[in-house]
N, C-alpha and C positions, 0 to 999 in steps of 0.2 A: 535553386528554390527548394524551402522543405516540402517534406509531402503535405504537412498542411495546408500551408501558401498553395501550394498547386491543388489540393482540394477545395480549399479556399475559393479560388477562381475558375476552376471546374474545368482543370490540367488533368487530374489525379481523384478518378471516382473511387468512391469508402469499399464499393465491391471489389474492386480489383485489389486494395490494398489488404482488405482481409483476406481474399485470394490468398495472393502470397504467404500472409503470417499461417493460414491453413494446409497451404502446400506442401509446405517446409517444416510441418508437425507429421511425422511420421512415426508417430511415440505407438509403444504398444506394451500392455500390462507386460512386467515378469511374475510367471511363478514358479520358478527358479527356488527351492527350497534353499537357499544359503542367507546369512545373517544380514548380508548388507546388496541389493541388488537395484536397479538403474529401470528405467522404462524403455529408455535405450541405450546402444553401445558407449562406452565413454570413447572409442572414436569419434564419434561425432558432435563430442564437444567443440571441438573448432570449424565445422562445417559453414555454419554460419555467419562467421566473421571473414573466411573467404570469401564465400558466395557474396557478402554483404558489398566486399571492394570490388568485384568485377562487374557488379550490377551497379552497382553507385547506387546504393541505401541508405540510411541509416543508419547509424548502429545500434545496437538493441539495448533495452534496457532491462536490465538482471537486476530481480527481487531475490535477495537473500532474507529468509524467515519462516513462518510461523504459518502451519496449517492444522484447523481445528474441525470438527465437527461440531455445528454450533445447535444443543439441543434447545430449542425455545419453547419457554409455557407465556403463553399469555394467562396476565391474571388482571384483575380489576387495581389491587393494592399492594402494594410489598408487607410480607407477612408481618409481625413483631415480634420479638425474642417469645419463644415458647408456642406461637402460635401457628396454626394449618390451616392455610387455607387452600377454597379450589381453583383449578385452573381452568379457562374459559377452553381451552384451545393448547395443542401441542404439536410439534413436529423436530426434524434433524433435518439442520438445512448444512453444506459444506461453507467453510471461516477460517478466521484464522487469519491475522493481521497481511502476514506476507504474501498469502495465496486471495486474501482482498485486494492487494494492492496488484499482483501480479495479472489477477483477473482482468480487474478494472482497466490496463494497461493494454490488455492483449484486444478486449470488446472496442476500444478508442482506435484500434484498427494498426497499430503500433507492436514491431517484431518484439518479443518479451520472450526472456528466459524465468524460469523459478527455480532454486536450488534452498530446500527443502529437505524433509523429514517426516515419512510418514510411517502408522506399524503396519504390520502384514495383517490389515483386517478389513474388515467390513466400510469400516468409517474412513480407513481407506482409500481403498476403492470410492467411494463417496467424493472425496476430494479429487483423485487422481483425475476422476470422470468430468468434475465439474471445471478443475481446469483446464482440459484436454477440447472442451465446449466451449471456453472463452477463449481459443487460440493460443494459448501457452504451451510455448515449449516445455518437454518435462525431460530432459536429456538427462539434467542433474538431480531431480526427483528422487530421493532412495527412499527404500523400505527396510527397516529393520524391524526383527523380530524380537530385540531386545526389551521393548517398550508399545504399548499400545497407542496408537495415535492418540493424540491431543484432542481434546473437546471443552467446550465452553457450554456453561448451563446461561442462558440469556433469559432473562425475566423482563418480559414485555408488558407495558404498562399502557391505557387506553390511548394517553396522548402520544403515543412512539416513543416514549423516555424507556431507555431500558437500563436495567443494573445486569451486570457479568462477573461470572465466578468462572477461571480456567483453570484446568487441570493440563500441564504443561506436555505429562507423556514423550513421547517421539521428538517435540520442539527441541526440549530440553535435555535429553538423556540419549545416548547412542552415538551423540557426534566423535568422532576419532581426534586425539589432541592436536593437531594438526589438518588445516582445512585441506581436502585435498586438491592434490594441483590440479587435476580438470576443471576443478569449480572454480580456484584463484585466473584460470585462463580465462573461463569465459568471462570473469571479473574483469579482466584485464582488454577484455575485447567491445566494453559498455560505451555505451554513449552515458548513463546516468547509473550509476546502482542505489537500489533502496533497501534499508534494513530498518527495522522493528525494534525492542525489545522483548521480544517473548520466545528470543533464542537465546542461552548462554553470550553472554560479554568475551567470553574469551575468542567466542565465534567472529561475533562483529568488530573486534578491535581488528583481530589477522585478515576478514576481508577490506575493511575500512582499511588500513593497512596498504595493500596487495593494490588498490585501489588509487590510492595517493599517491602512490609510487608509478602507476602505469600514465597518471594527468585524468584519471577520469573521477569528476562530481561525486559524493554520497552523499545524499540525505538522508537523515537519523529521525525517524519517528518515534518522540519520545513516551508512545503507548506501550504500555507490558510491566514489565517488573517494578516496584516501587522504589527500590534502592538508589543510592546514586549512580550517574553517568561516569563510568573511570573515565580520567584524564588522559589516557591512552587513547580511546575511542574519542575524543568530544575534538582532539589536538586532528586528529583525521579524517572529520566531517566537514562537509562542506555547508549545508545547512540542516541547522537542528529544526525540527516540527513537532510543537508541542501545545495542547490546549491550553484554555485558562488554567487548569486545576494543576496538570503536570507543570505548569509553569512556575506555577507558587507554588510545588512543593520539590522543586529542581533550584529554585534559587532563596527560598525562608523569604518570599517576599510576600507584599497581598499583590491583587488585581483583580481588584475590583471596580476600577476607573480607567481608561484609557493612558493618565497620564501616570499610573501605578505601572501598567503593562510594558509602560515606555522605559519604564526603569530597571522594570526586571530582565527585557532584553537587553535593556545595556549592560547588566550583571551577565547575562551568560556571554556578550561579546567581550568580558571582562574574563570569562572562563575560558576564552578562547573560540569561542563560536562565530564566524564570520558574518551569517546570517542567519535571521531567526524567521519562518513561518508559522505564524499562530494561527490556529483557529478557531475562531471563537463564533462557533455555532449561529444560533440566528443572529447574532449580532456581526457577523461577519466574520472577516479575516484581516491580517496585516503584513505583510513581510518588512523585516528591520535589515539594515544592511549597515554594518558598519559605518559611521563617519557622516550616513547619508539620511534625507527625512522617509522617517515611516511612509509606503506605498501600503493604501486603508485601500477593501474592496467588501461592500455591504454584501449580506446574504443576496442570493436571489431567491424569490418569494416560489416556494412548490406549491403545485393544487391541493394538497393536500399531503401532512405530515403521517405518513403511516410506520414507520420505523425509521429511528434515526443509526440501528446499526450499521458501522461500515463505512457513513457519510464521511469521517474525519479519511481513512483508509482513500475512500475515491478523490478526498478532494487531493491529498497527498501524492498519488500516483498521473493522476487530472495533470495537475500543476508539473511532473515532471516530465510529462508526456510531449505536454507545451514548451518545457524548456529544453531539452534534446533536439526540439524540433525549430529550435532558435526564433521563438516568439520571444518581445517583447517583457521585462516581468510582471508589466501591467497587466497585459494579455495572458500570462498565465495565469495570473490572478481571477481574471475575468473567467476562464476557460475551466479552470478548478472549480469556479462558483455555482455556475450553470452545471457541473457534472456531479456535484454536491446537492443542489436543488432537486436534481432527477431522482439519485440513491433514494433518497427519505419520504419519495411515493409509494418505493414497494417492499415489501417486507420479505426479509432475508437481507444477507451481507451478500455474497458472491449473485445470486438471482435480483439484486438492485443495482449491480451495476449496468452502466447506461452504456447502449452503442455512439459510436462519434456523431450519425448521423444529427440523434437525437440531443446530444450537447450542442450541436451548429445551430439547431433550428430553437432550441431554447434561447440561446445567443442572439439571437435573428429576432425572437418575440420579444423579447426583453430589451429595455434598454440599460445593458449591465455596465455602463459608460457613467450611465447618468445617475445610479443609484448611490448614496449615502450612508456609510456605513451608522450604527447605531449609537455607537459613543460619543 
């Protein structure tokens, strides 16, 4: 039985199982002045995966990507070419596609690794901390001094709509040509790995890669760089995840109608994608699987929309959380939706995401069975 299932039927309480993912976080800053250093020893890259078989776990699931410092101004309006305006409100909250996802992953009460890239600074420290507080392992965490961490300027709008400008930093610059083999282990030791775009492609094809070869799942979150997906990476994913917009501009299609969107994921199973999970925000979601009919799962309705950064991130990591833990993919579906509904109450990315508790009893209010997607 997974630990879901046994949470589920109240086998397997949410404390005891973060318990664990907290116990087995023994991470502590380096400041070790040298280029490239660890939060922990690279011995203990495979601790985990032992420990995992004699206790009969899980296996974890390893976020390969992107950690940001995400500065946010709220403003009333997006400026116009040439124009200033003020901002209501401002703060630096810790982001960053992979260390969203990774967070979100670890608060669902589920063993998660991050392997990452952050600079020797401030912003940092910021991230280090905040993943170190949603239960993420940080073994493969490096800091380089080559490059300043990664930040993202977020412009928040009154209805939670936000527009984002990243500055890549540390995601993108530093990595060594060659992933290294501690990181391709704990690759090798997933139950699910998840990657991004807003780390170098050469990164994600050799984990994606490392991956395919060991039998373990990748799903490719097609948020981050606008370029296209090399055929290296796309031939080694197991399911691509991508919005409306990244949709239509990954395959030169439109979608703007459901039965447009039907078409464009058959163009990326045409590119070799096996399956496709879309998101498509309050209008819901869809997973496309090869040969088989679209599984459609509506939004679930939040009390209130106060930011929607990060939503796409939780619902992405939601959903793979569900599937390592051998739900159904309806149930995924469902499980993603509800943990998606929660993010976009509170504002920030990493401080929206939800504890499992709080996705069960959303699940529980809701009838996310009975709801209809929008198209």
């Amino acid at each position: 039985m997974s630990a879901f299932s046994q949470l589920q039927n109240g086998h397997f309480s949410t404390g005891r199982l973060l318990s664990f993912c907290l116990s087995t976080n023994p991470n502590h800053r380096s400041n070790v002045p040298c280029r490239l250093t660890f939060a922990s020893a690279a011995a203990s890259a495979a601790t985990l995966s032992s420990s995992a078989v004699s206790a009969g776990i899980n296996k974890p699931i390893v976020v390969v990507g992107s950690a940001n410092a995400d500065i946010y101004v709220e403003i009333d309006r997006l400026p116009k070419q040439g124009e200033t305006v003020a901002a209501r409100d401002g703060q630096t909250l810790a982001g960053g596609k992979g260390a969203n996802q990774a967070c979100c992953s670890g608060r669902l009460a589920y063993p998660t690794y991050f392997v990452g890239q952050i600079g020797d600074d401030a912003h940092g420290g910021l991230i280090e901390d905040a993943l170190r507080l949603g239960g993420v392992r940080l073994d493969r965490l490096a800091r380089v001094v080559a490059a300043p961490t990664g930040f993202a300027v977020v412009m928040l709008e009154p209805d939670g709509q936000n527009s984002i400008i990243i500055i890549g930093g540390a995601n993108m610059r530093g990595w060594p040509d060659k992933v290294r083999r501690e990181d391709l282990e704990i690759v090798a030791t997933a139950g699910v790995v998840l990657l991004q775009r807003e780390i170098p492609d050469r990164i994600n094809i050799q984990v994606a890669e490392a991956a395919k070869n060991a039998g373990v799942p990748v799903i490719l979150d097609a948020g981050g760089v606008e370029g296209p997906i090399p055929d290296e990476l796309l031939k080694a994913v197991d399911i691509l995840s991508p919005n409306e917009s990244e949709l239509e501009r990954l395959t030169g299609m439109p979608t703007e109608t459901f039965e447009e969107i039907t078409l464009a994921a058959m163009q990326c199973h045409e590119m070799g994608v096996k399956k496709v999970l879309l998101k498509l925000g309050s209008k819901g979601s869809a997973l496309f699987v090869e040969g088989e009919k679209p599984l459609r799962q509506a939004a679930i309705p939040a009390s209130e929309v106060v930011d929607t950064t990060g939503a796409g991130d939780t619902f992405t990591a939601a959903f793979a959380v569900a599937l390592v833990e051998a739900m159904s993919l309806k149930g995924c579906l469902e499980f993603a939706a509800a943990a998606a509904s929660l993010c976009v109450e509170v504002k920030g990315a990493i401080a929206s995401m939800p504890e499992r508790t709080a996705v069960l009893e959303r699940l529980q209010s809701v009838d996310a069975k009975g709801l209809h997607a929008s198209y």
